[in-house]
mmCIF entry with sequence, helices, sheets and N, C-alpha, C, O atoms, coordinates in Angstrom:
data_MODEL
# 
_entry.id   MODEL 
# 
_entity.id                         1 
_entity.type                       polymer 
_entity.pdbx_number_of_molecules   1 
# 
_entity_poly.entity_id                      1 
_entity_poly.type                           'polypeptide(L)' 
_entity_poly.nstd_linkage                   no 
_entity_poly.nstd_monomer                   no 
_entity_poly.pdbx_seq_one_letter_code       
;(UNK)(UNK)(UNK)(UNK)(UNK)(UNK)(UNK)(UNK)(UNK)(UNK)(UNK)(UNK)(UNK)(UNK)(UNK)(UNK)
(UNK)(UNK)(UNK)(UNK)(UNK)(UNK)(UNK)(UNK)(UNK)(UNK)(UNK)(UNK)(UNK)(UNK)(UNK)(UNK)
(UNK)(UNK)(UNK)(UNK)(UNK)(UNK)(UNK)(UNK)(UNK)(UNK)(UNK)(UNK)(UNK)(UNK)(UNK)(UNK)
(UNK)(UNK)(UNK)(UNK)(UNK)(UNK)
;
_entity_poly.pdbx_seq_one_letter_code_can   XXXXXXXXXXXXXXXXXXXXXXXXXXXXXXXXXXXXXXXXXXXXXXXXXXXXXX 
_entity_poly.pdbx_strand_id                 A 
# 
loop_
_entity_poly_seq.entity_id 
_entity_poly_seq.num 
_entity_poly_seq.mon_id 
_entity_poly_seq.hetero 
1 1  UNK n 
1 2  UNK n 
1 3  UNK n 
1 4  UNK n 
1 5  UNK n 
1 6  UNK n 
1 7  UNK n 
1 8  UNK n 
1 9  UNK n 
1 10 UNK n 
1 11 UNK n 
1 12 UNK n 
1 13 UNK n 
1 14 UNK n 
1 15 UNK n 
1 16 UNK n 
1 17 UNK n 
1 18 UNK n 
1 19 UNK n 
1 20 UNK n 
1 21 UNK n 
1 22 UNK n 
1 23 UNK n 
1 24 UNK n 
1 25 UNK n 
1 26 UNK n 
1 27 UNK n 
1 28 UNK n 
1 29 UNK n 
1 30 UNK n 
1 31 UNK n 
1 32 UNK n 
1 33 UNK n 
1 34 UNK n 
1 35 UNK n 
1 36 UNK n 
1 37 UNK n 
1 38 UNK n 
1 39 UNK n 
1 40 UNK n 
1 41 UNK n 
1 42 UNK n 
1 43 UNK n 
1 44 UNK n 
1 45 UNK n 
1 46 UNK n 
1 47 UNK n 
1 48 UNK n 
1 49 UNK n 
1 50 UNK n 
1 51 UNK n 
1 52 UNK n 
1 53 UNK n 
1 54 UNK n 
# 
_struct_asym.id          A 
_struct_asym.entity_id   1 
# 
loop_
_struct_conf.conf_type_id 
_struct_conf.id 
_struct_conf.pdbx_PDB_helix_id 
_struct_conf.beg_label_comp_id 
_struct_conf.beg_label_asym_id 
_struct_conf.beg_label_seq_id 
_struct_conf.pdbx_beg_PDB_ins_code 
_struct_conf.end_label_comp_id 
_struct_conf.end_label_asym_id 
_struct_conf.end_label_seq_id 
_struct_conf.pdbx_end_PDB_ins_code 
_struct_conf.beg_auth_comp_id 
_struct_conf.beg_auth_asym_id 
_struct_conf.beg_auth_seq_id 
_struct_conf.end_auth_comp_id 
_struct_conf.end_auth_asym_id 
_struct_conf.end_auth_seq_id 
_struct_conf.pdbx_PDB_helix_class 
_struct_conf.details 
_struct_conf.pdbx_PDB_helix_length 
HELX_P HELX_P1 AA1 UNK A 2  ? UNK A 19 ? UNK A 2  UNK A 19 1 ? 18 
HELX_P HELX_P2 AA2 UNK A 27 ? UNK A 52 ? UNK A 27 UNK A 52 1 ? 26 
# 
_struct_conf_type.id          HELX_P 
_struct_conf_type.criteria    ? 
_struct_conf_type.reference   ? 
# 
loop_
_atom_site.group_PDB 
_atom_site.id 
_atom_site.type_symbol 
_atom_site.label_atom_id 
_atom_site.label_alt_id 
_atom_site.label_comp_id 
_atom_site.label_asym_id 
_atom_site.label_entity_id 
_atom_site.label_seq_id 
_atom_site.pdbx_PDB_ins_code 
_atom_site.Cartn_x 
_atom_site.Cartn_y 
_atom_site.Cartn_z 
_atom_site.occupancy 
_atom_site.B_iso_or_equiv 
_atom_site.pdbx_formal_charge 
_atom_site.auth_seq_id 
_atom_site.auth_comp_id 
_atom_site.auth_asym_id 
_atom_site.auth_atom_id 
_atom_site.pdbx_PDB_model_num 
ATOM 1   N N  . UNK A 1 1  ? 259.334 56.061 159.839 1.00 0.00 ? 1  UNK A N  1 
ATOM 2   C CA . UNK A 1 1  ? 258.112 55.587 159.226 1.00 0.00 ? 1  UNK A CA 1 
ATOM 3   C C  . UNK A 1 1  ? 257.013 55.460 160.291 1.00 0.00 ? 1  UNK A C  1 
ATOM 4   O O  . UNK A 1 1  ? 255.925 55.993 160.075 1.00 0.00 ? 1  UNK A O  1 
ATOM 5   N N  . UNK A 1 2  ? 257.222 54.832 161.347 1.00 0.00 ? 2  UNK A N  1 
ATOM 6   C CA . UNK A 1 2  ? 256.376 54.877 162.226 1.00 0.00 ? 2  UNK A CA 1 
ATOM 7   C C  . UNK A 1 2  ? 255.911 55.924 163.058 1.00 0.00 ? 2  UNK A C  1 
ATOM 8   O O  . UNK A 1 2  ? 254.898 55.766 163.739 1.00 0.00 ? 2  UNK A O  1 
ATOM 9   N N  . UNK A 1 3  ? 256.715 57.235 163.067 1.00 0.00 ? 3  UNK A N  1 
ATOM 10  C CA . UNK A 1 3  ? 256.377 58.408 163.869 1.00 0.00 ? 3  UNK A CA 1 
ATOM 11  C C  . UNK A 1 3  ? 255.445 58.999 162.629 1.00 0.00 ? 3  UNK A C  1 
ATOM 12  O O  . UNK A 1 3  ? 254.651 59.818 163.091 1.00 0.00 ? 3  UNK A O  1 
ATOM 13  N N  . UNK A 1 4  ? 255.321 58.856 161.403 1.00 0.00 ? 4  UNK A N  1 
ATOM 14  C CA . UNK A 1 4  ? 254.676 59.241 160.430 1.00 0.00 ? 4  UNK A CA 1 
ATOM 15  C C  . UNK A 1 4  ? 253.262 58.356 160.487 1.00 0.00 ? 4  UNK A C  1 
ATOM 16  O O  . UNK A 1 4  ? 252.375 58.927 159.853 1.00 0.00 ? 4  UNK A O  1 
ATOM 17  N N  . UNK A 1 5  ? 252.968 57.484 160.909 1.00 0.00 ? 5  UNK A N  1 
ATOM 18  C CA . UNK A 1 5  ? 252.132 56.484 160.606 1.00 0.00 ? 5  UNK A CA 1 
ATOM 19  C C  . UNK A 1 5  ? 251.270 56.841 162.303 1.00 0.00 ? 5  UNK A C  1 
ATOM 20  O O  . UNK A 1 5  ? 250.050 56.874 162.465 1.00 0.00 ? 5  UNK A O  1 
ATOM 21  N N  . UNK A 1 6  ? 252.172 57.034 163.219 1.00 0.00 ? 6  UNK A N  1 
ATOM 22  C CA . UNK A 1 6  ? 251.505 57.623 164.472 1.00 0.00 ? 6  UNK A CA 1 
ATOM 23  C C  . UNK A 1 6  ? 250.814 59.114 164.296 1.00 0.00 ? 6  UNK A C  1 
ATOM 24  O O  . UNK A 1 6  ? 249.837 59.504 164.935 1.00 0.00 ? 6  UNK A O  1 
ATOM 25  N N  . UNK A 1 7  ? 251.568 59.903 163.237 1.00 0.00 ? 7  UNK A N  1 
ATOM 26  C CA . UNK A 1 7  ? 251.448 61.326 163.032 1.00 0.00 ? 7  UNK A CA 1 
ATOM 27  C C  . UNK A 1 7  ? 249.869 61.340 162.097 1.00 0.00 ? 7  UNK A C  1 
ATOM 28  O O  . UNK A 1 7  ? 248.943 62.091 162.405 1.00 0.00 ? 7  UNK A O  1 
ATOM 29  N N  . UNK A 1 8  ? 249.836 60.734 161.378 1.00 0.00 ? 8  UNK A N  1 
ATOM 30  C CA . UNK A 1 8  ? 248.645 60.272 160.539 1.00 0.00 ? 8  UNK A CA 1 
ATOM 31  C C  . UNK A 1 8  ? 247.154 59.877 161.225 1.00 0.00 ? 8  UNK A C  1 
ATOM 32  O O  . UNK A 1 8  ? 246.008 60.161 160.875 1.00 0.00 ? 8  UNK A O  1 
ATOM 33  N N  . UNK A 1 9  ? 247.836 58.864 162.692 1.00 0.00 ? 9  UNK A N  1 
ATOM 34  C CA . UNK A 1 9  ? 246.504 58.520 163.233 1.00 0.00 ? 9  UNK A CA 1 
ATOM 35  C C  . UNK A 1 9  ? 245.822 59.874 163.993 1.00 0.00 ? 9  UNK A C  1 
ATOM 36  O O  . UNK A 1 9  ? 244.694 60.357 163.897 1.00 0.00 ? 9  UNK A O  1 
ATOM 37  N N  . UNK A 1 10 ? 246.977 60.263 164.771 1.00 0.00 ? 10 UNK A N  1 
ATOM 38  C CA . UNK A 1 10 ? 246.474 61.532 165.700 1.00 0.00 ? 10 UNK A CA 1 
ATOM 39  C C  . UNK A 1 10 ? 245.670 62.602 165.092 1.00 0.00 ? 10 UNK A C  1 
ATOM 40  O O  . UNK A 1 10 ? 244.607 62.927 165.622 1.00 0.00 ? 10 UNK A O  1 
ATOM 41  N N  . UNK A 1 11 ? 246.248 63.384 163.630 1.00 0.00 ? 11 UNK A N  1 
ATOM 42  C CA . UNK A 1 11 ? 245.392 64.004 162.868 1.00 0.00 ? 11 UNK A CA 1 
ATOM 43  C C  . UNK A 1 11 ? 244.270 63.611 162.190 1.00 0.00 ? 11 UNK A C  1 
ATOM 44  O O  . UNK A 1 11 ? 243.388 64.467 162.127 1.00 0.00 ? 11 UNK A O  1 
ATOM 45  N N  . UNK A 1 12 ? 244.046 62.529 161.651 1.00 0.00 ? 12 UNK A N  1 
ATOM 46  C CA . UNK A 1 12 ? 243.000 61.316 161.957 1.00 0.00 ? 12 UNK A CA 1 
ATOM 47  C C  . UNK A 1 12 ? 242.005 61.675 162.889 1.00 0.00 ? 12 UNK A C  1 
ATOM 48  O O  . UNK A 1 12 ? 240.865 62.099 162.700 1.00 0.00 ? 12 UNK A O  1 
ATOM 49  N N  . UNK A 1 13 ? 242.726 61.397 164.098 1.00 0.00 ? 13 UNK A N  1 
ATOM 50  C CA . UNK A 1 13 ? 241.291 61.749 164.837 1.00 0.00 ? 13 UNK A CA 1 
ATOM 51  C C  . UNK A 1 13 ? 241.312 62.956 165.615 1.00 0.00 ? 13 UNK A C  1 
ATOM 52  O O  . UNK A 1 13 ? 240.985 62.971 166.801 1.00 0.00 ? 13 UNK A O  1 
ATOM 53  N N  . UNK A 1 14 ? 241.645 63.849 165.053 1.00 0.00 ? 14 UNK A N  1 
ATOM 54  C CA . UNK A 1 14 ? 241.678 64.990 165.865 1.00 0.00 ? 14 UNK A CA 1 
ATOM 55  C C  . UNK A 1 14 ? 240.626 65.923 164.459 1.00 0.00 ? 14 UNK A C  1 
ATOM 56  O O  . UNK A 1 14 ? 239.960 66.946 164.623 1.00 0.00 ? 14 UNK A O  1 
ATOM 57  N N  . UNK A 1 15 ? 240.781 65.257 163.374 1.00 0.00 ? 15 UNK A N  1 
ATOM 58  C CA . UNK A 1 15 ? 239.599 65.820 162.449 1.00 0.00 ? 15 UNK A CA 1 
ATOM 59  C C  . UNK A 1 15 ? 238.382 65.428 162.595 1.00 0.00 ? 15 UNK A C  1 
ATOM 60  O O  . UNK A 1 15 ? 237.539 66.300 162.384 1.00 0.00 ? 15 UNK A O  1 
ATOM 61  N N  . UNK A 1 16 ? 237.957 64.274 162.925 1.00 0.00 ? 16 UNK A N  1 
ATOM 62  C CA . UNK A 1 16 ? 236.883 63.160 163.273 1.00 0.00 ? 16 UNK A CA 1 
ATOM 63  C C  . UNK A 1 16 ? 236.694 64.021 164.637 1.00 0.00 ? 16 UNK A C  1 
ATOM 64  O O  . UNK A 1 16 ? 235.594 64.573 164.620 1.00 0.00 ? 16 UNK A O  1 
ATOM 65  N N  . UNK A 1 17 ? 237.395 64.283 165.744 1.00 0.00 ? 17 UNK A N  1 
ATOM 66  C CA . UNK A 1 17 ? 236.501 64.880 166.785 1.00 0.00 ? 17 UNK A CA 1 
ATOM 67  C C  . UNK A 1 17 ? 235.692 66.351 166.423 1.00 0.00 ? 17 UNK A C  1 
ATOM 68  O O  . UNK A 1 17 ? 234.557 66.694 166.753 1.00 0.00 ? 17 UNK A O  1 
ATOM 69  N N  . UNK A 1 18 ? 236.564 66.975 165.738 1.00 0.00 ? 18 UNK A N  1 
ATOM 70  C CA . UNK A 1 18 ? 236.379 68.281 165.224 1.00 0.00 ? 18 UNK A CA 1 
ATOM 71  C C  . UNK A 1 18 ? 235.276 68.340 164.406 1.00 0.00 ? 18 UNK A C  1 
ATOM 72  O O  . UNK A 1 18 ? 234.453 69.214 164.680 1.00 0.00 ? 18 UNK A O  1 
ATOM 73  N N  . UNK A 1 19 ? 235.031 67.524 163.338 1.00 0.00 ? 19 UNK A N  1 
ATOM 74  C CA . UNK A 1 19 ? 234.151 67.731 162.393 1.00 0.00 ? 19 UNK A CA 1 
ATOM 75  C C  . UNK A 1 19 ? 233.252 66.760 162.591 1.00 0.00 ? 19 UNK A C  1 
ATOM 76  O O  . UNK A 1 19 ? 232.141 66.972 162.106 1.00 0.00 ? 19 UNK A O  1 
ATOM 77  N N  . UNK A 1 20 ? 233.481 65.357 163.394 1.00 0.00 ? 20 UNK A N  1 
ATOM 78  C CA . UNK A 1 20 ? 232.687 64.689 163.356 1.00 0.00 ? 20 UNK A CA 1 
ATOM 79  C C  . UNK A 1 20 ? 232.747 63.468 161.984 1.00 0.00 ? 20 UNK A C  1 
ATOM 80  O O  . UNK A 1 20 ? 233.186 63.724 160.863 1.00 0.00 ? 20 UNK A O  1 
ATOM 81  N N  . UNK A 1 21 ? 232.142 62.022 162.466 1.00 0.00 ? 21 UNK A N  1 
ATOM 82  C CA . UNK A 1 21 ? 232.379 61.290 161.321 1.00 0.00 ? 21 UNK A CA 1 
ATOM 83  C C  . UNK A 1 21 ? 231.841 61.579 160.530 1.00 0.00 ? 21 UNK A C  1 
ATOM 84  O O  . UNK A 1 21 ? 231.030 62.500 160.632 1.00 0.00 ? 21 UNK A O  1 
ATOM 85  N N  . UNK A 1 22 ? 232.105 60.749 159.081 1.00 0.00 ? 22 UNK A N  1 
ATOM 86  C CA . UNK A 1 22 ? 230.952 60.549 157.942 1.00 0.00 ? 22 UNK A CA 1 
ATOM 87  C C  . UNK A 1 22 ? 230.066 59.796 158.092 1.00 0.00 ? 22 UNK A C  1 
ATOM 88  O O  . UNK A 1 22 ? 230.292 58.586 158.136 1.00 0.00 ? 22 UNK A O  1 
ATOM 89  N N  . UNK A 1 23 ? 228.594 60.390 158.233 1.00 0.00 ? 23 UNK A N  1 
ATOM 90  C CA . UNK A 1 23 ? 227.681 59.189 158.183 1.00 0.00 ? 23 UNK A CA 1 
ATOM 91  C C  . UNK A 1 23 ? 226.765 58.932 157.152 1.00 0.00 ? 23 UNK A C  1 
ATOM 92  O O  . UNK A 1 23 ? 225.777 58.206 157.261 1.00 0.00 ? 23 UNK A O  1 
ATOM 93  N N  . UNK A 1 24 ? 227.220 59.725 155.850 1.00 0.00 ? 24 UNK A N  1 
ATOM 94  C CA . UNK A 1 24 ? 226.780 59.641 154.236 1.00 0.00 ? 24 UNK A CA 1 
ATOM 95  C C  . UNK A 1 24 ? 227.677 58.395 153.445 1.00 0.00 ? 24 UNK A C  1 
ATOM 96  O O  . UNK A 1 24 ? 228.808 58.537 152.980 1.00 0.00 ? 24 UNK A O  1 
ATOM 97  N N  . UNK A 1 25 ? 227.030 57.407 153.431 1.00 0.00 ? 25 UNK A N  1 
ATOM 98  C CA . UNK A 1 25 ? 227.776 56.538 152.546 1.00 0.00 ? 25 UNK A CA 1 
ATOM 99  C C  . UNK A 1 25 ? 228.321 57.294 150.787 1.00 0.00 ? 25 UNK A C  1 
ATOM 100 O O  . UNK A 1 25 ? 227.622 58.108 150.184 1.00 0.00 ? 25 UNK A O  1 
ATOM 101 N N  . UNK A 1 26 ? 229.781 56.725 150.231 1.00 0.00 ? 26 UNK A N  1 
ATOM 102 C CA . UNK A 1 26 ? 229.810 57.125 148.995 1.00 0.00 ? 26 UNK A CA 1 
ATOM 103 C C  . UNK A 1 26 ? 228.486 56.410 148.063 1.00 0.00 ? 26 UNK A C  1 
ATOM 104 O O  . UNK A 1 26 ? 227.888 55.335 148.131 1.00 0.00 ? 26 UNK A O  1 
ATOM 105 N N  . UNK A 1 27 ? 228.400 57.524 147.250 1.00 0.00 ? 27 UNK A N  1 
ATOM 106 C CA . UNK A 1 27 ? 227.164 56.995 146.372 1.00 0.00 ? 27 UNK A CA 1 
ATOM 107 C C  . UNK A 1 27 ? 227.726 55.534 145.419 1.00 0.00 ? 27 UNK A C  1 
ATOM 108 O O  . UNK A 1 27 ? 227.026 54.679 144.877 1.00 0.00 ? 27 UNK A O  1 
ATOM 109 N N  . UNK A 1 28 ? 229.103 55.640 145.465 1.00 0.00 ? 28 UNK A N  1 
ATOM 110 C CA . UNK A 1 28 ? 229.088 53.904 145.047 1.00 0.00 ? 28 UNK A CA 1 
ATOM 111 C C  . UNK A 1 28 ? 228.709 53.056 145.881 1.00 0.00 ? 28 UNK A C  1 
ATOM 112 O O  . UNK A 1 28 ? 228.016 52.183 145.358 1.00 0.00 ? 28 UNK A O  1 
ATOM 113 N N  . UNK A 1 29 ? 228.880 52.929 147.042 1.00 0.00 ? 29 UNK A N  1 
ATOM 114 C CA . UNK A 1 29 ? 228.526 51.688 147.961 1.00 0.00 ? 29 UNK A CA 1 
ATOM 115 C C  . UNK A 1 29 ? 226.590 52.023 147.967 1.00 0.00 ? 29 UNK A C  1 
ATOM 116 O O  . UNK A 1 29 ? 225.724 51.155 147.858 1.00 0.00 ? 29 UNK A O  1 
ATOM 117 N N  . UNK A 1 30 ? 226.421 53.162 148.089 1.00 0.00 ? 30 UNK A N  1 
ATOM 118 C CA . UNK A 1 30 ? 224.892 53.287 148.779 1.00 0.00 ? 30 UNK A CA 1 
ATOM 119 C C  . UNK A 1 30 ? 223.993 52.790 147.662 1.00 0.00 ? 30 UNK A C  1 
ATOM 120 O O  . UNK A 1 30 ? 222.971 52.145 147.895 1.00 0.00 ? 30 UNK A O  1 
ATOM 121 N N  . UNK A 1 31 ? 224.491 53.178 146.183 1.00 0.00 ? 31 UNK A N  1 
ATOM 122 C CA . UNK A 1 31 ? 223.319 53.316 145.150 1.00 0.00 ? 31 UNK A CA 1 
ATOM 123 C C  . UNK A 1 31 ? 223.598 52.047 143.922 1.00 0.00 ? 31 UNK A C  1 
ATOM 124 O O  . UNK A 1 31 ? 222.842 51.595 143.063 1.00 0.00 ? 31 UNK A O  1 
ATOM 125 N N  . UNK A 1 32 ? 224.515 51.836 144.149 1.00 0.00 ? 32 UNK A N  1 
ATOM 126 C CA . UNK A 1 32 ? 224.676 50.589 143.125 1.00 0.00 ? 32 UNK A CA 1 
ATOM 127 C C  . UNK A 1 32 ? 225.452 49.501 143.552 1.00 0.00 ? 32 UNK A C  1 
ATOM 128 O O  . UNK A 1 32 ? 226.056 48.896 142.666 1.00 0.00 ? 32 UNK A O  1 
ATOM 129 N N  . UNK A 1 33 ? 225.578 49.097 144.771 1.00 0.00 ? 33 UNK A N  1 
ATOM 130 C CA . UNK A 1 33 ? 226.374 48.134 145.382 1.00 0.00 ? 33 UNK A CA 1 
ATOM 131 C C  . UNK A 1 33 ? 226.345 47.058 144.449 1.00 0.00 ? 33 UNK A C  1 
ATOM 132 O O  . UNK A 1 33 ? 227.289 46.601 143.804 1.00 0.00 ? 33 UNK A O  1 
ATOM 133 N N  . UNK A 1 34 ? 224.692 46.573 144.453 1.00 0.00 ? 34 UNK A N  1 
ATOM 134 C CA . UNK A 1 34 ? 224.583 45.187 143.481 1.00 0.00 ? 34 UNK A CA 1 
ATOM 135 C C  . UNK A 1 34 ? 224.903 45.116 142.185 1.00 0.00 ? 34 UNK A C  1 
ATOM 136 O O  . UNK A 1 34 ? 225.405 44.102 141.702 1.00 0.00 ? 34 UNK A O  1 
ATOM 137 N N  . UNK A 1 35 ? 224.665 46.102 141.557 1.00 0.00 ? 35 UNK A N  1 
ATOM 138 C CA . UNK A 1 35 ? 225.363 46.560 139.827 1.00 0.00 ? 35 UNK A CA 1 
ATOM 139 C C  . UNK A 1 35 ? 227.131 46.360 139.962 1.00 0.00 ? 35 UNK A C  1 
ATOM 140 O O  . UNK A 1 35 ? 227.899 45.645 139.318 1.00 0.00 ? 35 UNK A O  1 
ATOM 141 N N  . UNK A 1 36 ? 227.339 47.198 140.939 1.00 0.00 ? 36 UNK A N  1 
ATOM 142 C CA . UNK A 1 36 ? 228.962 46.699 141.130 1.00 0.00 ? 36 UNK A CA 1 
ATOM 143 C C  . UNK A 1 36 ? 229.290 45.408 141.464 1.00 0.00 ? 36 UNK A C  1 
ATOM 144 O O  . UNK A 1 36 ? 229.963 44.884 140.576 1.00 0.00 ? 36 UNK A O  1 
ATOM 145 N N  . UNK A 1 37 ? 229.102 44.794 142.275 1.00 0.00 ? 37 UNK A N  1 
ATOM 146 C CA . UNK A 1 37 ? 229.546 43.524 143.028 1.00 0.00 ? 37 UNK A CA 1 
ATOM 147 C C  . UNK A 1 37 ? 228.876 42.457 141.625 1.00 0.00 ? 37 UNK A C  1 
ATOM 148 O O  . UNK A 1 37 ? 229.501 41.427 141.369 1.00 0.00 ? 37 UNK A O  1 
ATOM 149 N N  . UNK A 1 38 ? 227.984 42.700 141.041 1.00 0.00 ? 38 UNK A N  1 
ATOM 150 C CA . UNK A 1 38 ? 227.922 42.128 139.455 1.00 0.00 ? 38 UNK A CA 1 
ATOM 151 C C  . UNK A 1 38 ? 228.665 42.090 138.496 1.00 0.00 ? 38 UNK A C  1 
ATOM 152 O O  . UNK A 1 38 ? 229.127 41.079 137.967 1.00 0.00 ? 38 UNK A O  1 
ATOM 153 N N  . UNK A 1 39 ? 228.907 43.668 138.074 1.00 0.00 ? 39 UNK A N  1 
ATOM 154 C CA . UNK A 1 39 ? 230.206 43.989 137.087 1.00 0.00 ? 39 UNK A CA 1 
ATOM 155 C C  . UNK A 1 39 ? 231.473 43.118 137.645 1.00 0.00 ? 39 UNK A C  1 
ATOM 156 O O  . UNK A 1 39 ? 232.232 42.480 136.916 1.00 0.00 ? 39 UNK A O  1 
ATOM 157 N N  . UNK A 1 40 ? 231.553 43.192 138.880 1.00 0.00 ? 40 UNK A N  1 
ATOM 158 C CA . UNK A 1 40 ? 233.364 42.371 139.188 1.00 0.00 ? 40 UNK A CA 1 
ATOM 159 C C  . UNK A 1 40 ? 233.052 41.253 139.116 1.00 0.00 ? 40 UNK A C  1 
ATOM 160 O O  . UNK A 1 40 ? 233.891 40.862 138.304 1.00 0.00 ? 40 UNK A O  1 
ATOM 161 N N  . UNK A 1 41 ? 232.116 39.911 139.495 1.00 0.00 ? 41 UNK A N  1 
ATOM 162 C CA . UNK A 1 41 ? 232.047 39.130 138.886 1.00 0.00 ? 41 UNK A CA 1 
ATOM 163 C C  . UNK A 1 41 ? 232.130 38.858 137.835 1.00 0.00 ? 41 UNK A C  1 
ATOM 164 O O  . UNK A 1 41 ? 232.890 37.912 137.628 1.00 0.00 ? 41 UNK A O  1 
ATOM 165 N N  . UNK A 1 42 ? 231.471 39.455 136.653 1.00 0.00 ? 42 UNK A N  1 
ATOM 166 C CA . UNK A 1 42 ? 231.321 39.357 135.463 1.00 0.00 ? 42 UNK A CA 1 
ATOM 167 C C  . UNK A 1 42 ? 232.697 39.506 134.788 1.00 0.00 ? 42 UNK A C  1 
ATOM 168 O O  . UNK A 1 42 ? 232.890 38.835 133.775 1.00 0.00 ? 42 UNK A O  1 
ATOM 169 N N  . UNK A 1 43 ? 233.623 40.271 135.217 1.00 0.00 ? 43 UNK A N  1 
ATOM 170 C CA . UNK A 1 43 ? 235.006 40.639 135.017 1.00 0.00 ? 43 UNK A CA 1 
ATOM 171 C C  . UNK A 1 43 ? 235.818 39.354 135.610 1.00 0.00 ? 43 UNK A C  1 
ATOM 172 O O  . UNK A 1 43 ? 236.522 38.652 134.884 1.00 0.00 ? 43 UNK A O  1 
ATOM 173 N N  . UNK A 1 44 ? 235.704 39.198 136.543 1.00 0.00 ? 44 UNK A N  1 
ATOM 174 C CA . UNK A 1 44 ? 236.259 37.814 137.338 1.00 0.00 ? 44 UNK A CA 1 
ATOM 175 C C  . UNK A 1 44 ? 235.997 36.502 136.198 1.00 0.00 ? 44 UNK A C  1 
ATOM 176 O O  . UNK A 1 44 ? 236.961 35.784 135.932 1.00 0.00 ? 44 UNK A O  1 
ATOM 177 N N  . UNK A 1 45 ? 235.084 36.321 135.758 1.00 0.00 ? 45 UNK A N  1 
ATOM 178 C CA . UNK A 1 45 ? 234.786 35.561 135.014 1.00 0.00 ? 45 UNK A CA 1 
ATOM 179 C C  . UNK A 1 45 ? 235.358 35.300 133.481 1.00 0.00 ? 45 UNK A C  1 
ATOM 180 O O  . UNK A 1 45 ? 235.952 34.357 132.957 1.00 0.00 ? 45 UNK A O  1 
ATOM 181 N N  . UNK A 1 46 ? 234.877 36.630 133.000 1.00 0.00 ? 46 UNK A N  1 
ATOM 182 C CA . UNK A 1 46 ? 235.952 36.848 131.930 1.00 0.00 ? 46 UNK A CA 1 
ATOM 183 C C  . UNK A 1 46 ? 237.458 36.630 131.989 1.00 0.00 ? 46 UNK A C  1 
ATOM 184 O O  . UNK A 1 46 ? 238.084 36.059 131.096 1.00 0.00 ? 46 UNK A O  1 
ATOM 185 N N  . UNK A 1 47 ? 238.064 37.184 133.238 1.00 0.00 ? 47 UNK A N  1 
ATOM 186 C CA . UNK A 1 47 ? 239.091 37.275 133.481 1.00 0.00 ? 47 UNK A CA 1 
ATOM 187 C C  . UNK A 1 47 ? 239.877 35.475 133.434 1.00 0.00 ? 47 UNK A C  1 
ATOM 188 O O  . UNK A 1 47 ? 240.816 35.011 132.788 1.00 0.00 ? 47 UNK A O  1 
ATOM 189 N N  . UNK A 1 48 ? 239.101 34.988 134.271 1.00 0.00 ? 48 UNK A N  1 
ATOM 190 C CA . UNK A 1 48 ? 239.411 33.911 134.501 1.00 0.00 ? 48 UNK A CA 1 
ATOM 191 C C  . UNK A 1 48 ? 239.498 32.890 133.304 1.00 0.00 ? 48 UNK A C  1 
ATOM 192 O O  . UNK A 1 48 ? 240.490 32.163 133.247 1.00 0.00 ? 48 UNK A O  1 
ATOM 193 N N  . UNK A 1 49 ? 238.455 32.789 132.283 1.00 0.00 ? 49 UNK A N  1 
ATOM 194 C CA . UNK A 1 49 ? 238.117 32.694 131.066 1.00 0.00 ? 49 UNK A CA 1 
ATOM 195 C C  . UNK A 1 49 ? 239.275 32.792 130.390 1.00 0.00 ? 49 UNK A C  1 
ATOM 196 O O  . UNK A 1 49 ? 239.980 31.786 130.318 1.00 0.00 ? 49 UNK A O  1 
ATOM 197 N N  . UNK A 1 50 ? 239.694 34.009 129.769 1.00 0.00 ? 50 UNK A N  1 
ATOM 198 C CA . UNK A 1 50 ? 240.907 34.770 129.039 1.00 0.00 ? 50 UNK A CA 1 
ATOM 199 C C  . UNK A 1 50 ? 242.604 33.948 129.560 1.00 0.00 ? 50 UNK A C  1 
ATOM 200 O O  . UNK A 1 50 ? 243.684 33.726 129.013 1.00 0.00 ? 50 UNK A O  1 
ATOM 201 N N  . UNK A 1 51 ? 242.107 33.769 130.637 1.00 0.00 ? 51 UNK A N  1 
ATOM 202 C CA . UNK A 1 51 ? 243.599 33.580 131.306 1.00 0.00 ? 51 UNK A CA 1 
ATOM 203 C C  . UNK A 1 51 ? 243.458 31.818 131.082 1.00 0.00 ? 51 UNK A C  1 
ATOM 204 O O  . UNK A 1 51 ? 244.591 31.472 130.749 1.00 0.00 ? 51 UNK A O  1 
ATOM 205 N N  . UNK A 1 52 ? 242.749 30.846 131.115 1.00 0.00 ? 52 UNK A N  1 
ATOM 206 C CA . UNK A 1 52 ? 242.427 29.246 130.626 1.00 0.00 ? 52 UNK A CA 1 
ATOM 207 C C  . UNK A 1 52 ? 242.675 29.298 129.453 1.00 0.00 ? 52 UNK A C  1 
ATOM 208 O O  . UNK A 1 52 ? 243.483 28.421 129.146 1.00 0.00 ? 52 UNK A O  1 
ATOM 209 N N  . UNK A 1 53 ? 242.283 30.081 128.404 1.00 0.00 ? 53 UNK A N  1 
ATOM 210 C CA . UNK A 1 53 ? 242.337 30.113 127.010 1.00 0.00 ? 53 UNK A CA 1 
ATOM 211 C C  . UNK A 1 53 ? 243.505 29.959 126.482 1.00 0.00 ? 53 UNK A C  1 
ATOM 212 O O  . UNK A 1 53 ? 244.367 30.417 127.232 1.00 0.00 ? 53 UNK A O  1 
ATOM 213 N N  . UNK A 1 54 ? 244.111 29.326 125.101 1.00 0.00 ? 54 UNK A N  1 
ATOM 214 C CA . UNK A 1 54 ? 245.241 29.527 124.793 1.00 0.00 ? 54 UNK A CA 1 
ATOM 215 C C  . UNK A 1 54 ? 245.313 30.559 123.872 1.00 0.00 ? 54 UNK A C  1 
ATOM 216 O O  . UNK A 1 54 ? 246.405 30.917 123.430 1.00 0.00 ? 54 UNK A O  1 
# 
């Protein structure tokens, strides 16, 4: 497990030197962070709600 988990990092960064990082955020984090981090509250809430209820 661990020669796999070492095998993972090395190709890891042996793509990152090659290609270079990502410096384009996913369009979820970049364009609707606050709409999201809303919706999971709003779910949290419910959630929490549903689960008190008998």
């Amino acid at each position: 497990m661990a020669l796999l988990v070492g095998l993972w990092f090395v190709l890891d960064g042996a793509i990152t030197i090659r290609y270079g990082s990502v410096q384009t955020p996913h369009e979820f984090v970049s364009e609707a962070e606050s709409e999201a981090m809303l919706r999971m509250q709003i779910l949290h809430t419910v959630h929490r709600a549903l689960r008190e209820s008998d």
